[in-house]
C-alpha positions as CSV (number, residue, x, y, z in Angstrom):
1,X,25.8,-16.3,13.7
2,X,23.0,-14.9,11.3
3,X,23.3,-18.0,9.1
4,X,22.9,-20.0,12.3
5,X,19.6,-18.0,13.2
6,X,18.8,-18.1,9.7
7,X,18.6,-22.0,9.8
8,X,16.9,-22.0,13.3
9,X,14.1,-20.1,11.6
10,X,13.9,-22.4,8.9
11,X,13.1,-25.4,11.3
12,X,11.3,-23.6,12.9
13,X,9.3,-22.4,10.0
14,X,8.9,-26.4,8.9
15,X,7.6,-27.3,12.3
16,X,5.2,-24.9,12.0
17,X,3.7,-25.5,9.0
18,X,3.5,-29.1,10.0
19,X,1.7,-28.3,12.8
20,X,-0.5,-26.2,11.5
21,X,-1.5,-29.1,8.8
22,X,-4.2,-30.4,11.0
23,X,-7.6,-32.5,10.1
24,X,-9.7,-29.8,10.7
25,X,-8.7,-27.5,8.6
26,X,-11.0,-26.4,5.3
27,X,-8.1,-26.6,3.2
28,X,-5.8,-29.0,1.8
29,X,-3.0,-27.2,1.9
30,X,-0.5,-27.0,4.9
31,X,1.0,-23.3,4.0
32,X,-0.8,-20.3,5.3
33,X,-3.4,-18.1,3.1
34,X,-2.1,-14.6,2.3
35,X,-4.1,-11.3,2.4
36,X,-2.1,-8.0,1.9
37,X,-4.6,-5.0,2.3
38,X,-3.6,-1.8,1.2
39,X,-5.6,1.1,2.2
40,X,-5.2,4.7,0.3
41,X,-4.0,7.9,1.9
42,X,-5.3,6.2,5.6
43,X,-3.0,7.8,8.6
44,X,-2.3,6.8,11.8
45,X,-4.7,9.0,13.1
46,X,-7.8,7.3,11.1
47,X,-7.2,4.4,13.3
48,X,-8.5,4.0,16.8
49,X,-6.3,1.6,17.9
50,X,-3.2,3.7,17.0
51,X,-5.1,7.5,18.1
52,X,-5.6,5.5,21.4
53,X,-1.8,5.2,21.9
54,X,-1.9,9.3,22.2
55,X,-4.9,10.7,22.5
56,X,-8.3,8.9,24.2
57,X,-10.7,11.4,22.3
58,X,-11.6,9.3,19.3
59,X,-13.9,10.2,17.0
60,X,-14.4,7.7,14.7
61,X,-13.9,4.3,16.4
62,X,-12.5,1.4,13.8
63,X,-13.7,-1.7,15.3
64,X,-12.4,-4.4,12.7
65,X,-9.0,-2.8,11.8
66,X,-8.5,-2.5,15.8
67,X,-9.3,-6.2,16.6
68,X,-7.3,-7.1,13.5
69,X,-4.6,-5.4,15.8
70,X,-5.3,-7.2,19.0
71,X,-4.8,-10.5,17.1
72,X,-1.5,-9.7,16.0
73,X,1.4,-7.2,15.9
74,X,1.0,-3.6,15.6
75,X,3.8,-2.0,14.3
76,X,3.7,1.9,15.7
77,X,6.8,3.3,13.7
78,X,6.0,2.1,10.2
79,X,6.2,4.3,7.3
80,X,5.0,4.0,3.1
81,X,7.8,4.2,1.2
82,X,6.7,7.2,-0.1
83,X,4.5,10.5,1.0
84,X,2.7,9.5,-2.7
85,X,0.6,7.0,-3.3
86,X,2.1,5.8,-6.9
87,X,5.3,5.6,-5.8
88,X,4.8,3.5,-2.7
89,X,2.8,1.1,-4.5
90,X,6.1,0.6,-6.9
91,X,7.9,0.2,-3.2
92,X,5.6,-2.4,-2.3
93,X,5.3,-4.4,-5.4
94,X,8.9,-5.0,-5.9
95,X,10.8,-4.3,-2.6
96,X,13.1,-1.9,-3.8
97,X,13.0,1.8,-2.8
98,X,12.0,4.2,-5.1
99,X,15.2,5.6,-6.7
100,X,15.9,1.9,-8.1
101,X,12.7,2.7,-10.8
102,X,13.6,4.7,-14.1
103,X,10.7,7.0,-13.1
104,X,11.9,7.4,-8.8
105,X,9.2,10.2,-8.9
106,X,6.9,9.2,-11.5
107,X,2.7,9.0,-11.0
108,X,1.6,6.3,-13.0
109,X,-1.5,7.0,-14.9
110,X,-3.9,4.2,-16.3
111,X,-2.6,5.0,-19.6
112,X,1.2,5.3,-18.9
113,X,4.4,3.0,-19.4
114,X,4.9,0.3,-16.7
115,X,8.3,0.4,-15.4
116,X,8.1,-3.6,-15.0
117,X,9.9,-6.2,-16.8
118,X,9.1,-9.8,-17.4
119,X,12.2,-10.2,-14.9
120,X,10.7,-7.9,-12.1
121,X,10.3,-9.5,-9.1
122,X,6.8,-8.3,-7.9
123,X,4.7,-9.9,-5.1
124,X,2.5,-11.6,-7.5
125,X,5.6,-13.4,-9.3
126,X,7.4,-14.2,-5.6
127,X,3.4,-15.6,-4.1
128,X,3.6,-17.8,-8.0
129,X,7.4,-19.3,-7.2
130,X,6.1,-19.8,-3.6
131,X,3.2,-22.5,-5.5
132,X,0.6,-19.7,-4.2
133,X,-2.7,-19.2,-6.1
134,X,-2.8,-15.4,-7.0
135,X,-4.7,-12.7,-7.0
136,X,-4.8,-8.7,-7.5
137,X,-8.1,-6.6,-6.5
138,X,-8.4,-2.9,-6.9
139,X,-6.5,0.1,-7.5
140,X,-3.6,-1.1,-10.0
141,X,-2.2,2.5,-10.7
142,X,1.0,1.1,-11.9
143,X,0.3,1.9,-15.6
144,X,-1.9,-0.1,-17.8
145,X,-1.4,-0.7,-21.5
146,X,-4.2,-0.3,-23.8
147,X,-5.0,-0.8,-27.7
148,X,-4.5,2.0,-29.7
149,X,-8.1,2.2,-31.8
150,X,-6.4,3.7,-34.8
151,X,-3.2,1.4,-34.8
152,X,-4.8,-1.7,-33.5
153,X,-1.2,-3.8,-32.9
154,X,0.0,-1.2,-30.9
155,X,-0.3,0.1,-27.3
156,X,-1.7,3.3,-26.7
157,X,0.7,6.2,-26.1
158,X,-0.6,8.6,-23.3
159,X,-1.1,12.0,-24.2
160,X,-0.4,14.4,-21.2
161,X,-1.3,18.3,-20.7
162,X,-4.1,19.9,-19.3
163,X,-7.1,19.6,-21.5
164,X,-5.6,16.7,-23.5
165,X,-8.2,14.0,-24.0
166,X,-6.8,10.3,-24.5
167,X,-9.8,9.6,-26.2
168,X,-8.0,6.7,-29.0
169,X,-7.3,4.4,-26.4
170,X,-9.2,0.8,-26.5
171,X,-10.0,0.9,-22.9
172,X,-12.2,-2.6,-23.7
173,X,-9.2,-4.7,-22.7
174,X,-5.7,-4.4,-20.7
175,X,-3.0,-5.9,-23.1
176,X,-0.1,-5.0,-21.5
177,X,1.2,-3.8,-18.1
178,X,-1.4,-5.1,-15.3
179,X,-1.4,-7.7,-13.4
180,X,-2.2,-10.4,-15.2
181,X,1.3,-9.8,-17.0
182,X,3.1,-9.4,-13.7
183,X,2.2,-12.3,-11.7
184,X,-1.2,-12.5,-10.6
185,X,-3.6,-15.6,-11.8
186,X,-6.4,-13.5,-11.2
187,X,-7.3,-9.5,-11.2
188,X,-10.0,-7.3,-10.3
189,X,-8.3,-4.2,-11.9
190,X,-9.3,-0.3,-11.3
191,X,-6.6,0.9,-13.2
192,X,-6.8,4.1,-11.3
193,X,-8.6,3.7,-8.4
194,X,-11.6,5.9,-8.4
195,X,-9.6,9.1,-9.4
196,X,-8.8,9.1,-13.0
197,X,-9.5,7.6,-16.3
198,X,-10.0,5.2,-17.5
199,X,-13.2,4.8,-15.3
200,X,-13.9,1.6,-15.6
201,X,-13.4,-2.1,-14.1
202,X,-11.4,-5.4,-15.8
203,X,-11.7,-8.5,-14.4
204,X,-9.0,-11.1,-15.9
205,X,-7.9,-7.9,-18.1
206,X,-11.2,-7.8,-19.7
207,X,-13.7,-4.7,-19.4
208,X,-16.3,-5.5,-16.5
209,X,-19.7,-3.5,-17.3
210,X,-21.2,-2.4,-13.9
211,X,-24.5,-2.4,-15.4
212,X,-26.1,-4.6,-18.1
213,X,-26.6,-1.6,-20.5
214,X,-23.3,-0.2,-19.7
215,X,-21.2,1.3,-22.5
216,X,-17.8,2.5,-22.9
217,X,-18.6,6.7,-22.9
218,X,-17.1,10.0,-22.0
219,X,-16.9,10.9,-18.3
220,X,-16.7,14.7,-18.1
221,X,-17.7,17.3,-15.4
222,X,-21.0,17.3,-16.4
223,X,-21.5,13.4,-16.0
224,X,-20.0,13.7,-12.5
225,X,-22.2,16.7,-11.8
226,X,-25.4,15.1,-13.3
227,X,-24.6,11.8,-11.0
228,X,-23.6,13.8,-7.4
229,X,-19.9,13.3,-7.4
230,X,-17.4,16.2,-8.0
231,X,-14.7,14.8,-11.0
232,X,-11.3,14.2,-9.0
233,X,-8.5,14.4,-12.1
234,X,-9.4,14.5,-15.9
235,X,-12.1,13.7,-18.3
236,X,-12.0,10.4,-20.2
237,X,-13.1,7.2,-21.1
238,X,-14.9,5.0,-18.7
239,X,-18.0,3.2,-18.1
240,X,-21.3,5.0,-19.1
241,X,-23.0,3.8,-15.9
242,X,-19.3,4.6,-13.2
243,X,-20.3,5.8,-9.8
244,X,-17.5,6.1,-7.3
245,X,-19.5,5.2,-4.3
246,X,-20.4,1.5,-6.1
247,X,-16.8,0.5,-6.3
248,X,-16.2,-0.3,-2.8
249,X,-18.6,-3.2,-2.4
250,X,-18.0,-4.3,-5.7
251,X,-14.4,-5.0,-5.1
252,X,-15.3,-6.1,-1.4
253,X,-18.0,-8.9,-3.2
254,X,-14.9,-9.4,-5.1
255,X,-12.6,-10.0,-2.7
256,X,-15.2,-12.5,-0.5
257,X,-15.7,-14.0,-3.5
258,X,-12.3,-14.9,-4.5
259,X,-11.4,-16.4,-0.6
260,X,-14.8,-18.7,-1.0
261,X,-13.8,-19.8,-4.4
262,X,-10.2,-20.8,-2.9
263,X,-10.8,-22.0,0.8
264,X,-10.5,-25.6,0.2
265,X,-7.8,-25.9,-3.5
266,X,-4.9,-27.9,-2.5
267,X,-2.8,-25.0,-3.4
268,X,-3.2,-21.6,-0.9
269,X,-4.4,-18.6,-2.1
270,X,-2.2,-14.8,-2.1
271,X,-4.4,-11.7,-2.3
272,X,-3.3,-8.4,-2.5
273,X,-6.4,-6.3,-2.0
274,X,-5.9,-3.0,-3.1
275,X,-9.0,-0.8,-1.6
276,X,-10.2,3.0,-2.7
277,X,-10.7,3.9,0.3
278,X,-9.9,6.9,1.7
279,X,-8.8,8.5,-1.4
280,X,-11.1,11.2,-3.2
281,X,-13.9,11.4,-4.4
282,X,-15.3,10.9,-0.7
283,X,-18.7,9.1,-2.1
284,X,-19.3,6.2,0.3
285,X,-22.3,3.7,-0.3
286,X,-24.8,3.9,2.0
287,X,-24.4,0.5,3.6
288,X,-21.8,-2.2,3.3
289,X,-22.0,-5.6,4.8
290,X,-25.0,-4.5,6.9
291,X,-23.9,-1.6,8.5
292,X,-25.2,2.0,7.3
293,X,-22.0,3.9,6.6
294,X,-23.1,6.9,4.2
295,X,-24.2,10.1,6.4
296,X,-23.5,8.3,9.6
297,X,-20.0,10.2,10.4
298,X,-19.0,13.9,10.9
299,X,-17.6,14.0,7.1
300,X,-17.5,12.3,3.8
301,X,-13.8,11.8,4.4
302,X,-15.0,9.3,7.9
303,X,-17.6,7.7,5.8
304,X,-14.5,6.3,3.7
305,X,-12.8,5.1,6.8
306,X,-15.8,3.5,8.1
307,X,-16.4,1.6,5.1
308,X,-12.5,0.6,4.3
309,X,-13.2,-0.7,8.1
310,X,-16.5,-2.9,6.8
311,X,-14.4,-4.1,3.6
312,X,-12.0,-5.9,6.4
313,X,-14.6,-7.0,8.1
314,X,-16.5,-9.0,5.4
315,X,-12.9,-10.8,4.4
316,X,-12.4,-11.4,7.9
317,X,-16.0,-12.9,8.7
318,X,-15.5,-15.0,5.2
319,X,-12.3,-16.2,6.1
320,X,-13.2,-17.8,9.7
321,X,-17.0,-18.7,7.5
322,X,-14.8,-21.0,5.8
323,X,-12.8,-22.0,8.3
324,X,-9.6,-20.7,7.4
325,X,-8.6,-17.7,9.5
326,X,-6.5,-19.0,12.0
327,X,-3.8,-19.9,9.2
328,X,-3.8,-17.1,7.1
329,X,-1.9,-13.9,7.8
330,X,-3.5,-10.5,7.0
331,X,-1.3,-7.3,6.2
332,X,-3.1,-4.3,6.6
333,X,-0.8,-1.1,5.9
334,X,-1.3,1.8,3.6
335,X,0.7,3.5,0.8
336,X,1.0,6.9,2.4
337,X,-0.4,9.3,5.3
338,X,-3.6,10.9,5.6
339,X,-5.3,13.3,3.9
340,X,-6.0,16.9,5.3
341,X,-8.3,18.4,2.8
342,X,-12.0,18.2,4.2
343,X,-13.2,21.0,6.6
344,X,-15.8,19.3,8.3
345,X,-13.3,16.0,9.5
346,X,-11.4,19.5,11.0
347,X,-14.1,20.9,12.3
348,X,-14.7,17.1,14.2
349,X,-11.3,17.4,15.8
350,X,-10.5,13.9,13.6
351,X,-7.1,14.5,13.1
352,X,-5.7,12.0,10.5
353,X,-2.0,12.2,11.0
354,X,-2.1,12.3,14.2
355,X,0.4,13.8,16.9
356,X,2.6,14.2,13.5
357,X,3.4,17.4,11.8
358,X,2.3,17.4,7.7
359,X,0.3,14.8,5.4
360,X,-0.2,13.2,2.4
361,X,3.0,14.4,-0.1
362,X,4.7,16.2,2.6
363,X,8.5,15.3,3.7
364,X,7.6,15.5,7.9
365,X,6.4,12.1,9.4
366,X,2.6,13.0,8.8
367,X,3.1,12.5,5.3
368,X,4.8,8.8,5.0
369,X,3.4,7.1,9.0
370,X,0.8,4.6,8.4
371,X,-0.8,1.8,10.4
372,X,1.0,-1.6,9.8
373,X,-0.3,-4.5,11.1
374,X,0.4,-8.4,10.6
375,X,-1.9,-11.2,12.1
376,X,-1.6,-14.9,11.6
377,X,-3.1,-16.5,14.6
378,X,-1.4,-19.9,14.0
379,X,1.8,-18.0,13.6
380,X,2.3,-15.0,15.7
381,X,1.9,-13.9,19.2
382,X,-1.5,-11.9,19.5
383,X,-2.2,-8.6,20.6
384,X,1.8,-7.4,20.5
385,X,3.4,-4.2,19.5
386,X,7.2,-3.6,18.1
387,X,8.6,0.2,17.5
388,X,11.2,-1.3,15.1
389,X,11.2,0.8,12.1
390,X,9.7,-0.7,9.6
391,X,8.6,0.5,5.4
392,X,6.1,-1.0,3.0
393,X,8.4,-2.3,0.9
394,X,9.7,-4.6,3.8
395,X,6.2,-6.7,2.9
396,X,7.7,-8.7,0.3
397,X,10.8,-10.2,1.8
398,X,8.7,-11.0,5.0
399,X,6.4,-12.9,2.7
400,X,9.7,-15.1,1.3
401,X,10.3,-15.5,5.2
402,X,7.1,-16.6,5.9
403,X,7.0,-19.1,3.2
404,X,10.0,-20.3,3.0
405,X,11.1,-19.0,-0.1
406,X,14.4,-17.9,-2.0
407,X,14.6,-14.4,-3.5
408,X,17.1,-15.2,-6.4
409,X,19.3,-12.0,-8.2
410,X,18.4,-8.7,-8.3
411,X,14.9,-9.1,-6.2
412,X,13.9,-7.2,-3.6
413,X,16.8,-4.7,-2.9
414,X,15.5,-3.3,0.0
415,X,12.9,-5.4,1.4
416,X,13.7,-6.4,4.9
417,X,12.3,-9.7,6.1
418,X,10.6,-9.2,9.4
419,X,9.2,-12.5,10.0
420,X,11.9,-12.6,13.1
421,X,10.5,-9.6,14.4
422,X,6.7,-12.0,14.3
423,X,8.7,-14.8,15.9
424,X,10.1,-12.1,18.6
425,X,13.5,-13.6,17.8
426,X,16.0,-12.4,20.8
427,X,18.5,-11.8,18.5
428,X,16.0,-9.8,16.2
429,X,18.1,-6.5,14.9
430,X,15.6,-3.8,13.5
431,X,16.8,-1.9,10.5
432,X,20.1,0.5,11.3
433,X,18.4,3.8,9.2
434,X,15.3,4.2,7.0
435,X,15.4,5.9,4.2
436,X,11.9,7.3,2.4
437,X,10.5,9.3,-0.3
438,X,8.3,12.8,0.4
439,X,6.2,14.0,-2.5
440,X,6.0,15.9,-5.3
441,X,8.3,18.1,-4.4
442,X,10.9,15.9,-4.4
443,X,12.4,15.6,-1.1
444,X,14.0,12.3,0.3
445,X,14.4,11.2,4.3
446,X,17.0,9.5,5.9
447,X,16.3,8.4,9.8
448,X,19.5,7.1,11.9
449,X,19.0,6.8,15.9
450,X,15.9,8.9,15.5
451,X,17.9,11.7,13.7
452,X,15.8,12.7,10.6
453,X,17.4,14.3,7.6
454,X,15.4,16.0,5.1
455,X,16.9,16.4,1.6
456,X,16.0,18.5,-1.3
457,X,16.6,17.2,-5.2
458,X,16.9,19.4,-8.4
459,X,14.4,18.7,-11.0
460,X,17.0,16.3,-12.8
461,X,17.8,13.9,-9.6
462,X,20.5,11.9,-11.2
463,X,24.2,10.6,-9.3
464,X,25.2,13.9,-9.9
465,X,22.3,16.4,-9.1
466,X,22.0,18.6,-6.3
467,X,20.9,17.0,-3.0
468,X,20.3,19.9,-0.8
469,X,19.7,19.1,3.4
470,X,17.1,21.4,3.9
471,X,15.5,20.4,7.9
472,X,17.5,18.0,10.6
473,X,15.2,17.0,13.4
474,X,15.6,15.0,16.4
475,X,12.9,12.6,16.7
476,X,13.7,11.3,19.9
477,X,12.5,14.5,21.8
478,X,10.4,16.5,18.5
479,X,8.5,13.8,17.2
480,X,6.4,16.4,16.2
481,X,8.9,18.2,14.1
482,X,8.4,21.9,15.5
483,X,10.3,24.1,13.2
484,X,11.4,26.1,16.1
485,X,13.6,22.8,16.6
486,X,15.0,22.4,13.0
487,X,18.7,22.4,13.2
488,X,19.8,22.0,9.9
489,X,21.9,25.5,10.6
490,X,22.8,25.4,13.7
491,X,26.6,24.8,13.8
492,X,26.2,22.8,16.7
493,X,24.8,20.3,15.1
494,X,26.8,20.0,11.7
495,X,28.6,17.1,12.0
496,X,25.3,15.3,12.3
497,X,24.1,17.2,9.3
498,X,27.5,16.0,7.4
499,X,27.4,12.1,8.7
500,X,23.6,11.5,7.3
501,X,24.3,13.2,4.4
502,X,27.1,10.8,3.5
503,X,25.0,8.1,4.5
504,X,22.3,8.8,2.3
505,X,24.7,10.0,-0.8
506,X,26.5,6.4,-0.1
507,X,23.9,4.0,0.1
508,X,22.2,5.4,-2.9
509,X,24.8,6.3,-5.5
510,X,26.2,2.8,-4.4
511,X,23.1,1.1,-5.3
512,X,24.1,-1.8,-2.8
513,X,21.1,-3.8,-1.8
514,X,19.9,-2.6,2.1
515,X,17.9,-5.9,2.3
516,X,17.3,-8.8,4.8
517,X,16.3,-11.8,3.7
């Protein structure tokens, strides 16, 4: 039967794509555009469109990211693949959950190991077999391999520790482990976002100075202090003229720039827009795309949001400029929940996770729900909602779907294709459990018919460590998680306890792939 439905789709896919190869369009190409946008640490609750669903007090309204909504399908039970940003953005780059990397709980740093091979599926590498132009803007944080200055034919080793300054690295070029080695024809490249050093831009691997008398320099404390920003992680090398608030409408320009450049190739074009927004350092600009964003919100924190808003906006307004945004689909989803560390988005009763209990790194749902939303006018049913659970990582096999393309091997483990769930296929079957990452503290979810398990690893986390269930919630009637409701010991409910427990030791000690394709 699935085989069957699995050929329909195919025909139908081909009919599609024939019909959308009309006269009119700018392009040459009969295959839609691609646009995966990637917002950091943005919750449920920074959206209008998804506060709306609970709560009509809104007070920061998201005009773009809503109407980007209303032309598509809103997914309103979708999760990161982690409560961390790092880790989800491994997730999401190969389709594989996170205990199938040799660092499950690692935070890559601009200076660390990859965890990519030359035979890692990744989107850009799929996008490439799929005959897609490619392209990566913004924050990388995947690792990034550097020079060493004093060994020249080496890569740079990262020195960790508090106080240690990686201060021999060649930060004028990426040589190894970024994007241009995993798939993507072109990059824009923070290879930390705004957060951490380096500090500094790449385009096509090579340093970008962001001001003709730039120079490679030490950004400490006191450069932050002496330019109005508050230094997020550690001191280090960057560019002598960095600014945190600049880096938004540069890779915006960026972005715009890249979709004019490719609007009419023969070939489409894949982007996956990594933005910086909403992560810290809250600097916003003070306008973007004609619209006056610094100061004009309750906090720094809505400033971001506002502007992440205006980035979509200017790709969107390029795209139908160019006459292409009826056949391309835009992804717009983040890599974990919101942030709850600025008093005066509190004090606005702006609540970033929403109804949910917890946030950014924690284990309860505030910590992995995001917005996740999928438009394609030419391809999918506007203004549409689906409650089928669905996972960041899912985005990769839906792109194979969507383009018709085989994932060979080992690819994609746990990606799960939901280009039916687009179609609204009758026969659409949503995913039987999820199973997610928390934080730092390493803690792992498994949800089964709304049943949520949360399980605590030892420091070692191998086939053998201690997995201890440490809450069991029932989502169907505490979505909100109330401790007062946890039932992890009441005996009532240990048989439930017992049965997810299996199914989470099973499905990952087996390593079996939990993929559709």
């Amino acid at each position: 039967m699935y085989k069957l439905q699995s050929l329909i789709r195919c025909i139908f896919t081909a009919a599609l794509i024939a019909l959308i190869a009309l006269p009119t369009m700018a392009q040459k190409n009969s295959k839609p555009n691609i646009i995966v946008i990637l917002a950091d640490d943005l919750g449920v609750g920074d959206v209008s469109k998804y506060r709306r669903l609970h709560n009509p007090d809104i007070k920061l309204e998201t005009p773009n990211i809503d109407q980007l909504a209303e032309s598509g399908m809103m997914f309103t039970n979708a999760h990161a693949p982690a409560a961390l940003c790092a880790t989800s953005r491994y997730a999401i780059m190969t389709g594989n959950l996170n205990y199938r990397s040799p660092l499950p709980w690692g935070v890559w740093s601009g200076y660390a190991e990859s965890v990519f091979t030359p035979s890692t599926l990744t989107l850009g590498r799929l996008m490439q077999q799929a005959n897609y132009n490619t392209s990566f803007i913004g924050k990388w944080h995947l690792g990034t391999g550097f020079a060493d200055q004093d060994k020249s034919n080496e890569i740079y080793k990262l020195v960790k520790g508090k106080g240690k300054k990686n201060l021999r690295a060649d930060i004028s070029k990426i040589i190894a482990d970024g994007p241009s080695q995993n798939g993507f024809d072109y990059n824009f490249t923070l290879p930390s976002g705004i957060q951490n050093e380096p500090y500094a831009a790449y385009e096509n691997d090579i340093w970008y100075p962001l001001h003709e008398e730039s120079m490679i320099a030490l950004i400490d404390s006191g450069y932050c202090e002496r330019n109005g920003f508050v230094m997020e992680k550690k001191e280090g090398l960057g560019d002598s003229h960095w600014q945190p608030s600049d880096i938004g409408p540069l890779i915006a320009d960026k972005a715009v720039e890249y979709i004019s450049n490719h609007a009419k190739d023969d070939k489409p074009f894949f982007m996956y827009y990594c933005s910086q927004a909403v992560h810290t350092p809250h600097e916003a600009p003070n306008d973007l795309n004609g619209v006056k964003i610094k100061g004009t919100t309750p906090s720094k924190h809505m400033d971001m949001i506002k502007e992440l808003d205006q980035q979509l906006a200017m790709m969107v307004q390029t795209l139908k400029k160019e006459g292409i945004y009826e056949n391309t689909v835009i992804i717009f989803t983040s890599d974990n929940g919101g942030l709850h560390v600025d008093g005066d988005t509190w004090n606005a009763r702006h609540e970033p996770s929403d109804i949910y209990r917890g946030c950014k790194n924690d284990p309860y749902e505030g910590g992995s729900r995001v917005p996740f939303i999928v438009s394609w006018p030419n391809g999918i049913k506007g203004n549409t909602k689906s409650n089928n659970p669905v996972i960041g990582l899912d985005i990769l096999a839906t792109l194979a779907g969507i383009t018709g393309t085989t994932i060979e091997g080992e690819g994609a483990l746990d990606s799960y294709n939901l280009y039916p769930t687009l179609l609204q296929e009758k026969e659409d079957k949503p995913r039987p459990y999820v199973m997610l990452q928390g934080g730092s503290q390493k803690e792992c979810m498994i949800v089964k018919d709304g049943w949520k398990l949360i399980v605590q690893f030892d420091k070692r986390d191998k086939t053998d460590s201690k997995r201890t269930p440490i809450a069991l919630f029932d989502l169907n009637t505490n979505i909100w998680e109330h401790e007062e409701l946890n039932y992890i010991n009441n005996p009532k409910y240990a048989k439930k306890v017992k049965q997810l427990m299996s199914l989470y030791n099973t499905t990952r000690d087996s390593r079996k792939p939990t993929r559709r394709m």
